[in-house]
Backbone as CSV, one residue per row, in Angstrom:
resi,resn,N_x,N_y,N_z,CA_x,CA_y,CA_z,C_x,C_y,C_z
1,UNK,21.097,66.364,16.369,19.997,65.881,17.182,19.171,64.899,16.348
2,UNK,18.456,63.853,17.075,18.240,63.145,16.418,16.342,62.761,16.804
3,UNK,15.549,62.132,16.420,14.421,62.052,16.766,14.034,60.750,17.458
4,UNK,13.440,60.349,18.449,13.478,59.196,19.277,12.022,58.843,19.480
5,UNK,11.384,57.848,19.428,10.228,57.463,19.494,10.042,56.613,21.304
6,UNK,9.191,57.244,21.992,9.277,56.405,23.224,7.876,55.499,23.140
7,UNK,7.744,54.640,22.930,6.179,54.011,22.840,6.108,53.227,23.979
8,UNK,5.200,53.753,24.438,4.575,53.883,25.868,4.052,52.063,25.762
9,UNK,3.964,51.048,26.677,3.254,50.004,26.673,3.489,49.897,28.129
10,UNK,1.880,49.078,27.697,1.075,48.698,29.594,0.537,47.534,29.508
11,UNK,0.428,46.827,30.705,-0.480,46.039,30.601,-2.080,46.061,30.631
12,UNK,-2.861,45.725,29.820,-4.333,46.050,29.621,-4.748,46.388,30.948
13,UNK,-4.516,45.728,32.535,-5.428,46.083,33.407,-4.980,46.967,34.073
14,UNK,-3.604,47.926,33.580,-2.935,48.680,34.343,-3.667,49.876,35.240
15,UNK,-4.826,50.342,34.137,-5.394,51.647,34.248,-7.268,50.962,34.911
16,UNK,-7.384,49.435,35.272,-8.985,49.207,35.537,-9.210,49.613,37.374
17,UNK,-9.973,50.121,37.442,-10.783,50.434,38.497,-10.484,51.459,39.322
18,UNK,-9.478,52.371,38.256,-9.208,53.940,38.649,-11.032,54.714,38.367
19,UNK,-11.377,56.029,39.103,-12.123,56.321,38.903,-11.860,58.164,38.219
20,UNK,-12.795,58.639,37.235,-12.575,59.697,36.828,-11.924,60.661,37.605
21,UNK,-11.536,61.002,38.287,-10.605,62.212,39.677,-9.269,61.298,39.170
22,UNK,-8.762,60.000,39.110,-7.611,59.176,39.332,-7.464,59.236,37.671
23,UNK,-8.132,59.661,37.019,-7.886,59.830,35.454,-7.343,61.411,34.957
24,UNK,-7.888,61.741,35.102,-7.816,63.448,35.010,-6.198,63.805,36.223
25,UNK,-5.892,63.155,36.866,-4.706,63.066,37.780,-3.386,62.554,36.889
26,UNK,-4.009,61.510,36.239,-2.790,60.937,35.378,-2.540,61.693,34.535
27,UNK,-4.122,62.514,33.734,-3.723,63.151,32.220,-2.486,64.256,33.091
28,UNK,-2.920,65.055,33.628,-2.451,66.474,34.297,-0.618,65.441,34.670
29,UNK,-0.676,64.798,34.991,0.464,64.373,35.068,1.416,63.861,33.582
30,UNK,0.747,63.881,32.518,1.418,63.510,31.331,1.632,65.237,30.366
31,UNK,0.531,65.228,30.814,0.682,67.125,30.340,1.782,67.880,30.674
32,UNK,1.620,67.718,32.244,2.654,68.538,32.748,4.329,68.079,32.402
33,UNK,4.415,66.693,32.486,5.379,66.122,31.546,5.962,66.926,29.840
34,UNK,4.697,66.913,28.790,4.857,66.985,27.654,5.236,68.394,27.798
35,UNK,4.280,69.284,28.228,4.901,70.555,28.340,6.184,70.735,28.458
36,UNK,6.944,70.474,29.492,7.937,70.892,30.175,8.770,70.560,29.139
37,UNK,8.854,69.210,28.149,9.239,68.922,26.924,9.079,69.761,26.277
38,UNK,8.345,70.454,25.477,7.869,71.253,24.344,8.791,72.258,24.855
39,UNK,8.732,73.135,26.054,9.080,74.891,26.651,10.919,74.289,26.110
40,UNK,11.574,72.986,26.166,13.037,72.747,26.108,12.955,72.991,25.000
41,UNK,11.520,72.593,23.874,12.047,72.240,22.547,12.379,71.011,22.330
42,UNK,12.480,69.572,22.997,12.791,68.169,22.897,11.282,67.155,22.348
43,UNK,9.843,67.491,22.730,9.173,67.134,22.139,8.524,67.572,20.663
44,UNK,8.461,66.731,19.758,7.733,66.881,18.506,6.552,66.154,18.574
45,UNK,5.903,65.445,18.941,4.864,64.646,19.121,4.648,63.846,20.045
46,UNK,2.729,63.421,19.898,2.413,62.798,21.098,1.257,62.174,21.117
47,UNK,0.788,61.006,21.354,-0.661,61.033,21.772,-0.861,59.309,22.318
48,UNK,-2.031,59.322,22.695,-2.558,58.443,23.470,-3.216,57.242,22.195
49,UNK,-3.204,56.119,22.240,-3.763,55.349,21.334,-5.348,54.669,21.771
50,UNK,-6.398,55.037,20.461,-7.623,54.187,20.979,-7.583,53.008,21.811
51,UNK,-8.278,52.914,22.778,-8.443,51.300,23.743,-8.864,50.470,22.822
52,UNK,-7.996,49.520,22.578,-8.634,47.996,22.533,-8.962,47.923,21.278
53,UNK,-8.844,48.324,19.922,-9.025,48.681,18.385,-7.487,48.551,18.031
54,UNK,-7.597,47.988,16.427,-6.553,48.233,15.772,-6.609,47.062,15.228
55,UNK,-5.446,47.049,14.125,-5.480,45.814,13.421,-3.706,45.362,12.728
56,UNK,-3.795,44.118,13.184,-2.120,43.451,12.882,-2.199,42.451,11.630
57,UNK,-1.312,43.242,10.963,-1.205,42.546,9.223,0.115,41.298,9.354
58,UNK,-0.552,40.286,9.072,1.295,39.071,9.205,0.905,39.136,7.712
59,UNK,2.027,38.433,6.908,2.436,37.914,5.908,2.754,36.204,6.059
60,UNK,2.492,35.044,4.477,2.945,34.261,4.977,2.073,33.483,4.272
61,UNK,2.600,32.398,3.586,1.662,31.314,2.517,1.482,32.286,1.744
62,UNK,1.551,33.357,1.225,1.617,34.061,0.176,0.460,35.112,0.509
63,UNK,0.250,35.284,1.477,-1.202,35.864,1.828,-0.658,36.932,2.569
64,UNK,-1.396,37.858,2.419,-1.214,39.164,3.869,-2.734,38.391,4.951
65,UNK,-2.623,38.791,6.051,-3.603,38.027,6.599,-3.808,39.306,7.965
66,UNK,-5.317,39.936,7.733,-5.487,41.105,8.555,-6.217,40.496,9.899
67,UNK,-5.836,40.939,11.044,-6.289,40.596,11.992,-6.799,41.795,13.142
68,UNK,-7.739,41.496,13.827,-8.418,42.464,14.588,-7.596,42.146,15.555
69,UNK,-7.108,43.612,16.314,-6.040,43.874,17.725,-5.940,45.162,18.248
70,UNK,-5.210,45.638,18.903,-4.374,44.057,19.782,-4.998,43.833,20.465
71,UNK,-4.656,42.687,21.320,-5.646,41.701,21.920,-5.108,41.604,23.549
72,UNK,-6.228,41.302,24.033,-6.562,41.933,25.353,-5.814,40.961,26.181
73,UNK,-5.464,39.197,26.186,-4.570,38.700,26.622,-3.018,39.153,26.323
74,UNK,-2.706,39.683,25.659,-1.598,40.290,25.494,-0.973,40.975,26.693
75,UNK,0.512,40.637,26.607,0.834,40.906,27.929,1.127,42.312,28.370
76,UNK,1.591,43.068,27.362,1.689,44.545,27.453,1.063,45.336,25.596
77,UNK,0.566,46.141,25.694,-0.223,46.597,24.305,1.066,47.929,24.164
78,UNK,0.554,48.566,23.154,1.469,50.094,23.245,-0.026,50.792,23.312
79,UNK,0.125,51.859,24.117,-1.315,52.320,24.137,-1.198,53.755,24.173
80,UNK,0.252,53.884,23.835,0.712,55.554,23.052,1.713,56.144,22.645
81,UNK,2.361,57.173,22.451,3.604,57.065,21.903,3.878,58.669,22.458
82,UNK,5.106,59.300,22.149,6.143,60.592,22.004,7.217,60.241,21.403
83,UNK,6.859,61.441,20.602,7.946,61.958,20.040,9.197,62.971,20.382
84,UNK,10.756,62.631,20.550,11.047,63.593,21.253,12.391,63.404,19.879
85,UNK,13.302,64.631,20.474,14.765,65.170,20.316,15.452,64.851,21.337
86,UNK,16.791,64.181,20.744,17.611,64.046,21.451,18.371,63.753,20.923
87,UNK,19.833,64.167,21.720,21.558,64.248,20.989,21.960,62.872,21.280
88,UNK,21.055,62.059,21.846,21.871,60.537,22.025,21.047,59.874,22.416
89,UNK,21.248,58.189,22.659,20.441,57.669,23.090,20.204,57.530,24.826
90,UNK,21.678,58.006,25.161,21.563,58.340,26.852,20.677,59.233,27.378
91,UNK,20.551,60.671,25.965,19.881,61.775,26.746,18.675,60.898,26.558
92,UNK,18.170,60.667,25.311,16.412,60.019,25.407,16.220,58.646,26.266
93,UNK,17.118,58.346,26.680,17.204,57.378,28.029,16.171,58.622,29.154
94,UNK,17.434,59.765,29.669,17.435,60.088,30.726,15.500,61.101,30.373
95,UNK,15.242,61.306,29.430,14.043,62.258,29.262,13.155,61.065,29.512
96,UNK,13.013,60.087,29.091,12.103,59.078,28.962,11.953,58.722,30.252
97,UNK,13.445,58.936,31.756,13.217,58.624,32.768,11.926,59.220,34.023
98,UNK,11.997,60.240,33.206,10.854,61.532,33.671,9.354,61.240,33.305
99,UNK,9.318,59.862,32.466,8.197,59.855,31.783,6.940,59.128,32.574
100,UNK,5.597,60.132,33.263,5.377,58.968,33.723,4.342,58.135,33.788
101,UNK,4.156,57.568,32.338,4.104,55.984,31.870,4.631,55.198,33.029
102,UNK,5.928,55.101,33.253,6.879,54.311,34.136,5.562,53.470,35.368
103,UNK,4.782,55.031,35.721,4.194,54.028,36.673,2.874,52.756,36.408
104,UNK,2.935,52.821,35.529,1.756,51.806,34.392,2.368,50.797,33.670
105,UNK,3.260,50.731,33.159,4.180,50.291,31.853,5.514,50.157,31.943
106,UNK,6.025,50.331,30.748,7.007,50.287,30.413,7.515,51.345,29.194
107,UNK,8.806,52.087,29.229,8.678,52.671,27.797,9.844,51.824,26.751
108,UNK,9.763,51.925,25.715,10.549,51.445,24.625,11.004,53.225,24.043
109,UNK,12.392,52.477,23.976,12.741,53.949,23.193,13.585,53.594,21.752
110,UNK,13.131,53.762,20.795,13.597,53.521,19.258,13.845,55.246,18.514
111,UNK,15.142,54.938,17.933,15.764,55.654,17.115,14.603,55.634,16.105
112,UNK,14.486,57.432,15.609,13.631,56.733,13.941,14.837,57.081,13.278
113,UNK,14.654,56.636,12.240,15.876,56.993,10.640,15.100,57.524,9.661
114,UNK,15.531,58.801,10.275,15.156,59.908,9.103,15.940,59.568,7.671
115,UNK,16.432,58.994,7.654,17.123,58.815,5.977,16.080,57.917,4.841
116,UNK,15.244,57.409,5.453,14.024,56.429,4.976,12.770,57.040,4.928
C-alpha cells in the first residue's frame, strides 16, 4: 500500500456568498467523507488550508525570491489536502471519486515517495 496525496484546489470564488447553514453543510459533508475513510483505515491525514495567506519561494539570478500568496487572480489555489492509502493509483482514483471537493474544485492526486 502506498500513500497518495489528494490536494484539493478551487477556484477562489468557489465558496463566496454561501451563508453559515451552507458552510457547516459542506464541513458535515467532508467529515462524513473523512470518517468513512479513517473506519476503512485508507485515511492518514487531512486538513483545510488558511484563506488567502502563504508564501511562494522561486529561485533565479542567483536569488531565492519570497513572495506573498497565493494570489487571488489565480485560477484555482489548493486550499487543502488528504492524505490517504491506497494499493494503486486506480484505487486512489476511485476514493478521491467520493471526494466531495469535486463539487468546488478539482482534486490532484500525487503519489508521495516514501523512499525520500
Amino acid at each position: 500500500m502506498a500513500n497518495y496525496m489528494l490536494l484539493l484546489r478551487d477556484e477562489p470564488s468557489a465558496f463566496e456568498g454561501l451563508g453559515p447553514e451552507d458552510f457547516q453543510g459542506i464541513i458535515a459533508r467532508y467529515t462524513a467523507w473523512s470518517d468513512a475513510l479513517a473506519a476503512k483505515g485508507q485515511l492518514v491525514d487531512g486538513n483545510k488550508l488558511v484563506d488567502g495567506v502563504g508564501r511562494v519561494l522561486r529561485s533565479g539570478d542567483g536569488a531565492v525570491r519570497v513572495i506573498d500568496g497565493p494570489f487571488a487572480e489565480a485560477k484555482e489555489i489548493i486550499g487543502g489536502y488528504f492524505t490517504i492509502t491506497a494499493g494503486s493509483y486506480d484505487e486512489a482514483v476511485e476514493i478521491a471519486r467520493g471526494c466531495p471537493h469535486l463539487d468546488y474544485g478539482s482534486v490532484e492526486i500525487r503519489e508521495v515517495d516514501e523512499e525520500h
